[in-house]
C-alpha positions, 0 to 999 in steps of 0.5 A, a space after each residue: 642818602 637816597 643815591 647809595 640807595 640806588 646804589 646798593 640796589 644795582 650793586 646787590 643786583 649785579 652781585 646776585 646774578 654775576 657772581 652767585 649764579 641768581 636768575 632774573 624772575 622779574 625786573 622792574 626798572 622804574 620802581 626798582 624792584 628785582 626777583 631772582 631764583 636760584 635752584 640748591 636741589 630739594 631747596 630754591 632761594 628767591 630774592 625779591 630786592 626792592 628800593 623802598 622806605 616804610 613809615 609805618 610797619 602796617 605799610 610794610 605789612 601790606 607789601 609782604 600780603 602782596 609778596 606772599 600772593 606773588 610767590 604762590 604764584 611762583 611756587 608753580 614754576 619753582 623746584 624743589 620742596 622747600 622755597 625760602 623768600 628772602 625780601 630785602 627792602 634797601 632804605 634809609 630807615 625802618 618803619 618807625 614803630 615795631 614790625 615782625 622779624 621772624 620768618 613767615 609760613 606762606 600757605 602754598 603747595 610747597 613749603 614756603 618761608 618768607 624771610 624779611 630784611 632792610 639794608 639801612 643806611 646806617 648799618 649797610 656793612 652789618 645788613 649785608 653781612 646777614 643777608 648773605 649769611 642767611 643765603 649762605 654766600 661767603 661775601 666781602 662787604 661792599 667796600 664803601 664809596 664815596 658819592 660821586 664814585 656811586 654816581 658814575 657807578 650806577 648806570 654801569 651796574 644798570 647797564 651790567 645787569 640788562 646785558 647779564 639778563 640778554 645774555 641769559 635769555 639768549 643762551 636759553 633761546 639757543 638752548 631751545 632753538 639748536 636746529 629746525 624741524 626738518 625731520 618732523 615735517 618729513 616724518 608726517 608727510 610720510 605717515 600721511 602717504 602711507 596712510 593714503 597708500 592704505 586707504 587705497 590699497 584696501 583701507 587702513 583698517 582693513 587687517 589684511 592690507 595693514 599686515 601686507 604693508 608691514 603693520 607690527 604682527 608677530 607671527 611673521 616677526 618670529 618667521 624672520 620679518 624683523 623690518 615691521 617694528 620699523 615699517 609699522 612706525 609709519 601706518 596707522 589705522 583710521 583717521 582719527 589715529 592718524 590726525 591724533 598722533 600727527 598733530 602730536 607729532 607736530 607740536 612735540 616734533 617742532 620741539 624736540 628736534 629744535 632742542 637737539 638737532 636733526 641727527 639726535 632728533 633722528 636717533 631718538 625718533 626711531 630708538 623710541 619706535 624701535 623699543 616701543 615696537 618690541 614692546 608691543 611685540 613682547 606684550 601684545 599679539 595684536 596687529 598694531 601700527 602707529 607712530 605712538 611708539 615713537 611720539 611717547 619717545 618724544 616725551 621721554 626726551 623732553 622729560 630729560 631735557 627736564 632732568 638737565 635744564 630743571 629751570 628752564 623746563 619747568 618755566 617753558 613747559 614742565 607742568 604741561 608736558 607732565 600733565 598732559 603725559 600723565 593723561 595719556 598713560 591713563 588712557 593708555 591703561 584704560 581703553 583696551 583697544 590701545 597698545 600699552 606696550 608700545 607707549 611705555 616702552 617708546 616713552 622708556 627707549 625715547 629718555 635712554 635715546 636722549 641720555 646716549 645722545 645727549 644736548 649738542 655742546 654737552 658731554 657725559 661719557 659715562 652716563 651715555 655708555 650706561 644708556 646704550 647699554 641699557 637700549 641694548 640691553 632693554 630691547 635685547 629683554 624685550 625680544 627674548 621675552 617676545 619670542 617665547 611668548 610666541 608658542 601658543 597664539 591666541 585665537 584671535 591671532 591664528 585667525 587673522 595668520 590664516 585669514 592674511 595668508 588665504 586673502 594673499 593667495 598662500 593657501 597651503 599655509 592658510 589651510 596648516 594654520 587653520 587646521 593647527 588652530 582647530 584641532 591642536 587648540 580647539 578654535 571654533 571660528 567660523 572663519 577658521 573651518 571655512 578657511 580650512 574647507 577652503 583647502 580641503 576643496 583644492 585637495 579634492 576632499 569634497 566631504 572634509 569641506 561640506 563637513 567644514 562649511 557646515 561646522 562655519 554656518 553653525 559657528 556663524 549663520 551670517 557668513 554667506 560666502 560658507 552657504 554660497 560654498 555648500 551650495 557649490 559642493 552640494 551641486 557638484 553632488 548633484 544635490 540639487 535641493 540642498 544646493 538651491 537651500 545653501 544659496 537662496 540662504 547666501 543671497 539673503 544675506 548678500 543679495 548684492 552679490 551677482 554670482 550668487 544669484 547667476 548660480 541660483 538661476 543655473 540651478 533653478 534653470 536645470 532639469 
C-alpha cells in the first residue's frame, strides 16, 4: 500500500542516520528522496533512498544515468578510494520486464560501484535484510505495523529526522564557529604599523632600516639577538609583500581563530613563525621579514582540522585549501627571491601547534605530548643546525653586516667586518673597500684609504661617494689635480648632491 511506502522511507531514514551514524547529503521532502554518507576510512558508503515504483526497467534505467551523473559529482567532496552507491528504491512493485542486478562501474576519478535494490512490499523483511547485509549493519528486521500505527508514525519519523538534520548542522557551525577573529584583526593592524613605521623611518625595503627594526638576520642572531625570529613576524618588505600575506591573513586568520578560539589561535600563530623563522635561520642567510611563517602556519592548522574533521573539511573547504597550498609550495620552490625555509617550516610548526592544542572540548594526551616534543625537538634541530652553519658567511652577507653597522654609526665593528671579509674571504665588494677606507681615515691611515678607495671605484666606477673621498684625501695631500679629477667624477654621477659641488668650487676657488 502506498503509506507503508511512506513508511518505510522515513523508518529506513531515521534508522540510517540515528542508529548508523549516516549523514544527510541531501533530502528532498516533497518527491521523498534522501542522500546519505557515510565515511569507513579508504572506503565511503552512499545511500541514495527514493520512494518510487517503475513500470518499466528502461524507466529505472534513466533514474540510475541521473544517479551515476550525481555521484560524479559527489565524488569530489567524498573520502576514501573506494565509493560504494547503494539506490535503494522502496515500491510496491519491480519494473515489469527484467532489469540489471549486478552492480554498476561509474566512470569517476575514484573508484565508483553502483549497487541497486528495491524494498517491495511483498518481500519487505527479505529486501531489508540485503540491504543492511550489503552495507554490513547487523539489523533486526522492522517489526511490522499495522496501518493506522504507521500512519501516526510517519510525521514522527518526518519530524525525527528534520531534528537529527538541525542538530548535525548545528554541531558543524559550532565546530566552525567556537571563537571570534579578535587576534586576527589585531595581528594585521600590527603588520600594518609596523609597516608605516618602516616606510617612515628609511623604507621597508631599505636593508638597513629592516635589520634596525628587528628583521630576521643571522649575524646578529648568533651574537645573542634571538628576539628577531619574533620581531621579524611583523615587517615586511614592499607593498605588495605586505597587502599579499594580509589579505592571507585575513581569510585564514577569520578561519582558523573561529575554529579553535583565540588563545590556541595565539599558540599556533606564533609556534608556526617561531619554527618558520628558525627555518629561514637555519637555511638562509638572507635579511628576511614577513608574517608568511606564520600564514603557511595557519595552513597547517587547518589541514589537521582536516585529519579530525575529514568530512566536514572536505565538504567546506578541503579541495580549495589543498589546491591553493599546493600553488604556494610551488611558487615557493620557483621564484628564488622567497624564503622556502620560513614557509615549510611554518607550515610543519603551524600542524604540530594545532595537534598540541588540539580542538576546545576534545582531548588526546598522548598525541599532544608527541607534538610538543616534536616543536621542541624540530626547533631545538633547527637552531643547532643554523648555528653551525654560521661560520663562513656569504659575501653578500658580510656586506650587508658591515654596511648595517657603518649606516649605525658602529664604525669599528663595520671596519672588523669589513677588513675580515677582504682579506680572510677574498670579498672584492666595492662597498666593503669603502667601508674599510672608511675606517682607515679615522685611524689617520690616509694611504690604506686612497689604496681602499681606488680598489671601490675599480670594483664600481658608479660609486660616487668613493670618488668624493679620493677626492678629499687627494686635497688633504695637496693633490690638488687628482682632487678636482675625483670630484668632477662624483658629481657626474651625483650631480644633486650640494657638498660635492661646494668642494669642487673650494678647489677650483684656491691658488
Amino acid at each position: 500500500m502506498y503509506l507503508e511506502d511512506i513508511y518505510y522511507f522515513w523508518k529506513m531514514t531515521f534508522n540510517f542516520i540515528s542508529s548508523h551514524d549516516f549523514e544527510v547529503i541531501h533530502i528532498d521532502r516533497e518527491h521523498r528522496e534522501v542522500w546519505l554518507e557515510k565515511n569507513k576510512g579508504k572506503s565511503t558508503d552512499v545511500i541514495r533512498l527514493k520512494q518510487q515504483t517503475f513500470d518499466w526497467s528502461n524507466h529505472l534505467q534513466r533514474d540510475q544515468d541521473v544517479v551515476a551523473e550525481k555521484v560524479k559529482h559527489l565524488t569530489k567532496t567524498l573520502i576514501g578510494r573506494e565509493i560504494n552507491v547503494h539506490s535503494i528504491y522502496i515500491s510496491q512493485f519491480p519494473p515489469v520486464d527484467d532489469w540489471e542486478r549486478d552492480p554498476v562501474h561509474i566512470k569517476a576519478k575514484k573508484h565508483v560501484r553502483m549497487y541497486t535494490y528495491f524494498v517491495l512490499q511483498r518481500e519487505r523483511e527479505q529486501s531489508l535484510e540485503d540491504i543492511y547485509n550489503s552495507l554490513s549493519i547487523q539489523e533486526d528486521p522492522f517489526p511490522p505495523e499495522d496501518e493506522e500505527k504507521m500512519e501516526s508514525q510517519v510525521p514522527k519519523l518526518r519530524r525525527a529526522v528534520d531534528q537529527a538534520i538541525e542538530t548535525n548542522i548545528k554541531n558543524q557551525q559550532a565546530v566552525l564557529s567556537r571563537g571570534k577573529p579578535i587576534l586576527t584583526y589585531l595581528f594585521i593592524a600590527i603588520n600594518i604599523l609596523m609597516f608605516v613605521v618602516l616606510e617612515v623611518n628609511g623604507g621597508s625595503q631599505n636593508t638597513s632600516t629592516l635589520i634596525e627594526y628587528g628583521a630576521k638576520f643571522n649575524p646578529l642572531i648568533v651574537e645573542g639577538e634571538w628576539w628577531r625570529i619574533v620581531s621579524s613576524m611583523f615587517l615586511h618588505i614592499g607593498i605588495a609583500h605586505i597587502l599579499l600575506n594580509m589579505l592571507a591573513l585575513y581569510y585564514l586568520g577569520n578561519a582558523v581563530e573561529r575554529m579553535f578560539g583565540s588563545v590556541r589561535f595565539f599558540a599556533i600563530y606564533f609556534v608556526s613563525g617561531i619554527i618558520g623563522g628558525l627555518a629561514s635561520f637555519a637555511l638562509s642567510q638572507n635579511v628576511a621579514a614577513g608574517a608568511s611563517g606564520a600564514i603557511y602556519g595557519l595552513f597547517g592548522a587547518l589541514l589537521f582540522f582536516g585529519l579530525i574533521y575529514k568530512k566536514l573539511f572536505f565538504r567546506t573547504m578541503g579541495s580549495s585549501i589543498i589546491g591553493i597550498l599546493i600553488i604556494n609550495i610551488v611558487f615557493s620552490f620557483a621564484i628564488p627571491q622567497v624564503d622556502i625555509g620560513a614557509h615549510l617550516g611554518g607550515l610543519v610548526g603551524g600542524f604540530l601547534a594545532s595537534s598540541f592544542v588540539h580542538f576546545p572540548k576534545k582531548r588526546n594526551v598522548l598525541s599532544q605530548a608527541a607534538s610538543f616534543v616534536s616543536i621542541l625537538a624540530v626547533g631545538g634541530f633547527l637552531i643547532w643546525y643554523g648555528i653551525g652553519g654560521q661560520e663562513n658567511y656569504n659575501p653578500h652577507t658580510q656586506t650587508v653586516l658591515a654596511s648595517y653597522y657603518q649606516e649605525t654609526g658602529q664604525f669599528d665593528l663595520a671596519f672588523d667586518v669589513a677588513n675580515q671579509a677582504i682579506e680572510e674571504h677574498n670579498n672584492e665588494n666595492s662597498v666593503l673597500y669603502f667601508i674599510r677606507s672608511y675606517g682607515y681615515i679615522q685611524q689617520n691611515q690616509g694611504k690604506q684609504a686612497i689604496t681602499d678607495l681606488k680598489r671601490a671605484v675599480a670594483l664600481n666606477p658608479d660609486n660616487d661617494s668613493a670618488h668624493f673621498n679620493l677626492g678629499v684625501l687627494y686635497a688633504r695631500q695637496g693633490e690638488k689635480d687628482l682632487a678636482i679629477d675625483a670630484v668632477q667624477k662624483a658629481i657626474e654621477i651625483n650631480p644633486e648632491a650640494e657638498d660635492y659641488q661646494e668642494l669642487l668650487d673650494e678647489l677650483e676657488g684656491s691658488g
